[in-house]
MMTF fields as JSON, N, C-alpha, C and O atoms, coordinates in Angstrom:
{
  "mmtfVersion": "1.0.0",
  "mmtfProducer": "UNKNOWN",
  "numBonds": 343,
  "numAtoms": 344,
  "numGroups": 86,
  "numChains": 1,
  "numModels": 1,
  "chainsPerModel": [1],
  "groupsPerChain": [86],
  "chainIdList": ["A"],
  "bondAtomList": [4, 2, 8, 6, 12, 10, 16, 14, 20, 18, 24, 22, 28, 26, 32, 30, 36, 34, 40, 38, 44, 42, 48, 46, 52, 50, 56, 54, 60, 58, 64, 62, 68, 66, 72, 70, 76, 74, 80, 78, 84, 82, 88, 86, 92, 90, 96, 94, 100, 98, 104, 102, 108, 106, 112, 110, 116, 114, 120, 118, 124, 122, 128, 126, 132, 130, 136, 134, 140, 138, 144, 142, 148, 146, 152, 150, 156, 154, 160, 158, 164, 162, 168, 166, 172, 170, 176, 174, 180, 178, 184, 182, 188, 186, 192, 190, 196, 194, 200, 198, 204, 202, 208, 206, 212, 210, 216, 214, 220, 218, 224, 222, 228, 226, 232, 230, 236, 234, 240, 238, 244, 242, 248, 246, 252, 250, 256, 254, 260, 258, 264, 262, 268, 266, 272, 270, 276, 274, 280, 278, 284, 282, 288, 286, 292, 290, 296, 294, 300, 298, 304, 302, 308, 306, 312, 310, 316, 314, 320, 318, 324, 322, 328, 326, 332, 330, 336, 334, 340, 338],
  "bondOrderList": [1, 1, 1, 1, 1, 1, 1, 1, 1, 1, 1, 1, 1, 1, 1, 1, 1, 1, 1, 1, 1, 1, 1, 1, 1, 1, 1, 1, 1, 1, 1, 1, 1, 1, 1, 1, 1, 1, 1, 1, 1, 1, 1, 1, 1, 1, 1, 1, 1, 1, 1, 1, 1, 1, 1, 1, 1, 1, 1, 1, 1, 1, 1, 1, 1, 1, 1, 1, 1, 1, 1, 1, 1, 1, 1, 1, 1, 1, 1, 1, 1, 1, 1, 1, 1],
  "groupList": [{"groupName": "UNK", "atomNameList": ["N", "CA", "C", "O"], "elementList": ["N", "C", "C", "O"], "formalChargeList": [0, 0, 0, 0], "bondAtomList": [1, 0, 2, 1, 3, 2], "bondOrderList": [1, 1, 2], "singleLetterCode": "X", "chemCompType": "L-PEPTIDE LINKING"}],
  "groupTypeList": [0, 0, 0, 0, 0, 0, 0, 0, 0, 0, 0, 0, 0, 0, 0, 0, 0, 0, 0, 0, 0, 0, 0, 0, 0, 0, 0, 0, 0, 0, 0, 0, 0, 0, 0, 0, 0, 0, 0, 0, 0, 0, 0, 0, 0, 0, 0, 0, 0, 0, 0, 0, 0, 0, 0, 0, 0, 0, 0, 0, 0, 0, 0, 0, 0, 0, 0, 0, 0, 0, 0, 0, 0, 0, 0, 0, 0, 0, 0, 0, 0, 0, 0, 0, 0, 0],
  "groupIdList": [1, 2, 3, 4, 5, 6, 7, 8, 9, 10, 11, 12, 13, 14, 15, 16, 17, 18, 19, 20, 21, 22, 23, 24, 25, 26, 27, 28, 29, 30, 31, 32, 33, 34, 35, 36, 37, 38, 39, 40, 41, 42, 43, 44, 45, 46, 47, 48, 49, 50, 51, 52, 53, 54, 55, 56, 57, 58, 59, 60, 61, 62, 63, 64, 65, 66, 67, 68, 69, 70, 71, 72, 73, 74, 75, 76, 77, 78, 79, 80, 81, 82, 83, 84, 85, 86],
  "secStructList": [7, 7, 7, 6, 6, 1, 7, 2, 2, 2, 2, 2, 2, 2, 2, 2, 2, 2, 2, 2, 2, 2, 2, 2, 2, 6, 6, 7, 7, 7, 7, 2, 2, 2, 2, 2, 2, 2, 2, 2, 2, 2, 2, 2, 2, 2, 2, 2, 2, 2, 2, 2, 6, 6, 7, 7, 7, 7, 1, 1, 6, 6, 2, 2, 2, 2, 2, 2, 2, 2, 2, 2, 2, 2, 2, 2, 2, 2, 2, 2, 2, 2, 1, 1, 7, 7],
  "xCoordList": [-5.078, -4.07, -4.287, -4.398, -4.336, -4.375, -3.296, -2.805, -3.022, -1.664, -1.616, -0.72, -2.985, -2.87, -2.644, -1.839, -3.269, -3.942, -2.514, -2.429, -1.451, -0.295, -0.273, 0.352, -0.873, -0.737, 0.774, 1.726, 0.816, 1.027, 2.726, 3.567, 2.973, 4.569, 5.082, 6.215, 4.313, 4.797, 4.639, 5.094, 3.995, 3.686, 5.214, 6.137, 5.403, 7.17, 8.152, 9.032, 8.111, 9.627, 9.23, 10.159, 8.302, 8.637, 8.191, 7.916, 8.069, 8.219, 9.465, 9.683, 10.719, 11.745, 12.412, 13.589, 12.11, 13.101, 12.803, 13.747, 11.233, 10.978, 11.537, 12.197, 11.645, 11.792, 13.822, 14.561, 14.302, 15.831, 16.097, 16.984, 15.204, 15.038, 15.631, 16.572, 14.154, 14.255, 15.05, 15.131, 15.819, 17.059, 18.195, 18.997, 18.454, 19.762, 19.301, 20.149, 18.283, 17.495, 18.0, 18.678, 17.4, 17.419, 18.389, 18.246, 19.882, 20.873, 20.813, 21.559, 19.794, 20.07, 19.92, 19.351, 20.688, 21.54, 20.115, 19.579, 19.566, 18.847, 18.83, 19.201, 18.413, 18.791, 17.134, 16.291, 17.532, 16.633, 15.158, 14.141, 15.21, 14.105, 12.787, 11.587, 13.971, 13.156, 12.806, 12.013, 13.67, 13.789, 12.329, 11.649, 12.083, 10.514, 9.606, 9.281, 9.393, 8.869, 8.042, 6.864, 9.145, 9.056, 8.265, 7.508, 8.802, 8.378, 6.887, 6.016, 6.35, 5.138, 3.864, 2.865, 4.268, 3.588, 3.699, 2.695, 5.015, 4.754, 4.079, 3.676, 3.609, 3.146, 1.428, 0.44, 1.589, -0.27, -0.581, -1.8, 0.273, -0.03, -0.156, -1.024, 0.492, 0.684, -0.411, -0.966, -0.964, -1.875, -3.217, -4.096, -3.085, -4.933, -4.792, -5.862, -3.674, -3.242, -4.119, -4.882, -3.703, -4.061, -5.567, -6.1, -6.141, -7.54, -8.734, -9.945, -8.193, -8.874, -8.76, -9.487, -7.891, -8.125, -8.499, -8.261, -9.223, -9.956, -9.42, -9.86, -8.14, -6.705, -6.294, -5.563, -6.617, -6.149, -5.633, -5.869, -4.514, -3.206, -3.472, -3.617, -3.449, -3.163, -2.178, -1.983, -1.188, -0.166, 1.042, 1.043, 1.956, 3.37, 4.069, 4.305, 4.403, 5.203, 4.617, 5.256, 2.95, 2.798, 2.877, 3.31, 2.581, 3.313, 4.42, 4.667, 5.228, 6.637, 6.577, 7.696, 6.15, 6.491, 6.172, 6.796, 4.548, 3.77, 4.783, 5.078, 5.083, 5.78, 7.357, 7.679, 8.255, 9.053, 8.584, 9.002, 7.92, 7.125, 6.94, 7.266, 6.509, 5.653, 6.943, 6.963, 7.686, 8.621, 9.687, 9.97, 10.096, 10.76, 9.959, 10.44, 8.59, 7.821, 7.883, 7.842, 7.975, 8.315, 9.652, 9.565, 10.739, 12.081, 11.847, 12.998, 11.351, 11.59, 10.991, 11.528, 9.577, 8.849, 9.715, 9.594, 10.597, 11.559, 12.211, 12.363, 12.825, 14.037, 13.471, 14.127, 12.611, 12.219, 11.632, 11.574, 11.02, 10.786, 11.964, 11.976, 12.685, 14.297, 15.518, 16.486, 15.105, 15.903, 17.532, 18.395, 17.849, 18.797, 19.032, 18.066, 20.094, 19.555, 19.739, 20.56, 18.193, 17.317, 17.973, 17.716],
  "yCoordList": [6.926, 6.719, 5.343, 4.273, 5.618, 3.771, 3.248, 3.607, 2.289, 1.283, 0.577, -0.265, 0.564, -0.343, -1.699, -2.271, -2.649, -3.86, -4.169, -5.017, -3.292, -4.103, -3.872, -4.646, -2.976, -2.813, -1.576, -1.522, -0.959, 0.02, -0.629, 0.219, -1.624, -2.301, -2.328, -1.893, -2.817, -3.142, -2.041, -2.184, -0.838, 0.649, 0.972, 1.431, 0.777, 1.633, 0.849, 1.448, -0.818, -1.86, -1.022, -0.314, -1.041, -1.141, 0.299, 0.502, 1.229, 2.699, 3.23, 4.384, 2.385, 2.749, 2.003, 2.36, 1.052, 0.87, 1.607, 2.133, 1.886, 2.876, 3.862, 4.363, 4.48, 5.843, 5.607, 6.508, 4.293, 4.616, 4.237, 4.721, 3.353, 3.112, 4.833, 5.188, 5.466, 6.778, 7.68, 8.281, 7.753, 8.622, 7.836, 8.669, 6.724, 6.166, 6.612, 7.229, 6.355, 6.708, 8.387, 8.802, 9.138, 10.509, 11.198, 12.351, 10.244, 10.962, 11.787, 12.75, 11.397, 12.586, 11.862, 10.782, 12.788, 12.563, 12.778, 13.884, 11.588, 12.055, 10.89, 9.789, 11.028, 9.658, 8.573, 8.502, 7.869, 6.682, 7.276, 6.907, 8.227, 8.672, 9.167, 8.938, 10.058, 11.134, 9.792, 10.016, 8.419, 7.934, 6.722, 6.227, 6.474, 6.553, 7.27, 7.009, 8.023, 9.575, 9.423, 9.257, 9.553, 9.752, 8.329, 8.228, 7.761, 6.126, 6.322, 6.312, 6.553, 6.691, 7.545, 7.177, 8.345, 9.693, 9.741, 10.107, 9.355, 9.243, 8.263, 8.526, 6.804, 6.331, 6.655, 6.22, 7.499, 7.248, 8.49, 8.637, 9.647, 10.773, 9.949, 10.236, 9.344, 8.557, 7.78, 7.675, 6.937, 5.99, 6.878, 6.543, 8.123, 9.058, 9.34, 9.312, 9.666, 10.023, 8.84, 8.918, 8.088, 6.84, 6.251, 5.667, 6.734, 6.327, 7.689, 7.48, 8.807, 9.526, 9.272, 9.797, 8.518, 7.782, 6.298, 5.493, 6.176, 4.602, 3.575, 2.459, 3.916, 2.548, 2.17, 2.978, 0.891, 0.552, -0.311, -1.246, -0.556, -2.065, -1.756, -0.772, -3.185, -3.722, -4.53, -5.12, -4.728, -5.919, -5.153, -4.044, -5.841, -5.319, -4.757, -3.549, -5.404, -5.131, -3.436, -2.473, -3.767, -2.647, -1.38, -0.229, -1.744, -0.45, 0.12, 1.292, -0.902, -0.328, -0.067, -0.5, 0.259, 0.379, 1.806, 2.694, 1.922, 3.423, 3.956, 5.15, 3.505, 4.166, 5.178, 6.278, 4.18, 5.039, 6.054, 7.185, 5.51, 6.809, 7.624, 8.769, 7.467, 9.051, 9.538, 10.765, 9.104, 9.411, 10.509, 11.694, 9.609, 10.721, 11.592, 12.569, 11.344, 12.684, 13.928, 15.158, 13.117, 14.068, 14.988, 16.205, 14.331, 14.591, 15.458, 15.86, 15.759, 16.393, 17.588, 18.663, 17.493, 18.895, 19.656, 20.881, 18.979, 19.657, 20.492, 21.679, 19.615, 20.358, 21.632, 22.666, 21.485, 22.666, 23.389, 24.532, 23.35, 24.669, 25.237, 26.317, 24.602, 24.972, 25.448, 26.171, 24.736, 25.286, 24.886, 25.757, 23.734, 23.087, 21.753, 20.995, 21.332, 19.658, 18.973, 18.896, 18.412, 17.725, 16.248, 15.374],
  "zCoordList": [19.777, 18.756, 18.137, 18.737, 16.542, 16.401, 15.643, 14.573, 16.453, 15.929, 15.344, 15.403, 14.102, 13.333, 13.735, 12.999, 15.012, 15.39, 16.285, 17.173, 15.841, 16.435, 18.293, 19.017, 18.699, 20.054, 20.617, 19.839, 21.541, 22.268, 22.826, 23.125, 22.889, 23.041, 21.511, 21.302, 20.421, 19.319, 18.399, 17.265, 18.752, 18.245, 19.14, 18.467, 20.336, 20.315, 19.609, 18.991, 19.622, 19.209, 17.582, 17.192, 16.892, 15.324, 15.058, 13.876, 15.789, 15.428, 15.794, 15.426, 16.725, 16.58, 15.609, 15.542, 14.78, 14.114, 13.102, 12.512, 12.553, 11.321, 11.77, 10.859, 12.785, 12.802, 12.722, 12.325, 13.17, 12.987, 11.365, 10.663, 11.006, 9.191, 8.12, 7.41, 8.739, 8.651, 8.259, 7.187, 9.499, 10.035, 9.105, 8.682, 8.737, 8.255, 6.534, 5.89, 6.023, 4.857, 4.537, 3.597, 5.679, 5.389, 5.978, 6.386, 6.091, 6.843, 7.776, 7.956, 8.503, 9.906, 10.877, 11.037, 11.777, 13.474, 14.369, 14.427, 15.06, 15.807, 16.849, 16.443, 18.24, 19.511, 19.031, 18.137, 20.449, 20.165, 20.472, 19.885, 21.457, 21.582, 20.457, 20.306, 19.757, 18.927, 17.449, 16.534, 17.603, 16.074, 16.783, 15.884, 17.675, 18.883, 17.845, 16.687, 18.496, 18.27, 16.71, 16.394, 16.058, 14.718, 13.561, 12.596, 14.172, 13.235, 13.782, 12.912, 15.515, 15.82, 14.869, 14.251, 15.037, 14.906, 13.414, 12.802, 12.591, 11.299, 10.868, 9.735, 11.371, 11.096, 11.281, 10.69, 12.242, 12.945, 12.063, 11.983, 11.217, 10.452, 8.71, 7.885, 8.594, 7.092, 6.923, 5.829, 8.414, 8.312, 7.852, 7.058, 8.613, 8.363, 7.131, 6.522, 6.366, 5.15, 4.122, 3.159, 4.688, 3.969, 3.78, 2.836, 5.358, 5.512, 4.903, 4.821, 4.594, 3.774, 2.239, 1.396, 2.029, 0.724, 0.577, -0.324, 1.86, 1.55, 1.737, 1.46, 2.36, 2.162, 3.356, 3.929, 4.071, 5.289, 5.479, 4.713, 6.719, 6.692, 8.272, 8.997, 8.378, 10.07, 9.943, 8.88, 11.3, 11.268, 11.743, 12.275, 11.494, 11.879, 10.543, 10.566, 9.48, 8.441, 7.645, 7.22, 7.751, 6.95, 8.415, 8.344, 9.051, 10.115, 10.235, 10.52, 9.967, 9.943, 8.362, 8.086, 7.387, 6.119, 6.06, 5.48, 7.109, 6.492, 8.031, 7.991, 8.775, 10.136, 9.612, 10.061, 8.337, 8.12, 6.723, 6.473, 6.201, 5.043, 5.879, 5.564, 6.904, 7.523, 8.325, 8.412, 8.743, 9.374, 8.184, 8.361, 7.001, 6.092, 5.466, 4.892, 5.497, 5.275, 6.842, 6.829, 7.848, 9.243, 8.81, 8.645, 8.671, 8.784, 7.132, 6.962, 6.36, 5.19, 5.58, 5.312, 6.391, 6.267, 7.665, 7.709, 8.829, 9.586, 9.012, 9.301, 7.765, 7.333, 6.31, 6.185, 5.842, 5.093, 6.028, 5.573, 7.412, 8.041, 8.801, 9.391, 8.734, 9.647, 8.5, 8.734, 7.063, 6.269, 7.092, 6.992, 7.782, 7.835, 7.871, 7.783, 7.981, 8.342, 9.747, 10.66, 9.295, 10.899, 10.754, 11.582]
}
């Protein structure tokens, strides 16, 4: 998994706040775990997004920037396969 230079402690502190960024952004109810979860994984899915178009950020700020992009891109494609709100 790459964390974009920030490291595996600072891939969970600032993928939960993207991922609670997120959730307050995209009005939805979700715990600390899943708002974890989400800032992660949206970030490390947004980042490949990014690196198939040639475009790369290391550091903290732009992690948490592409961490909650990918995160309300997570929480949008939920809600359109559930067709409720995530």
């Amino acid at each position: 998994m790459d964390t974009n230079g920030v490291g595996w402690l600072g891939a969970i502190i600032v993928g939960g706040i993207a991922g609670w960024l997120a959730e307050q952004f995209m009005k939805s109810n979700m715990g600390i775990i899943m708002n974890i979860l989400l800032g992660i994984v949206g970030a490390v899915v947004f980042n490949f997004i990014l690196s198939l178009l040639n475009l790369g950020f290391t550091g903290v700020i732009p992690f948490l920037i592409i961490g909650f992009i990918g995160a309300c891109i997570l929480i949008a494609i939920a809600r359109a396969l559930r067709g409720s709100r995530v």
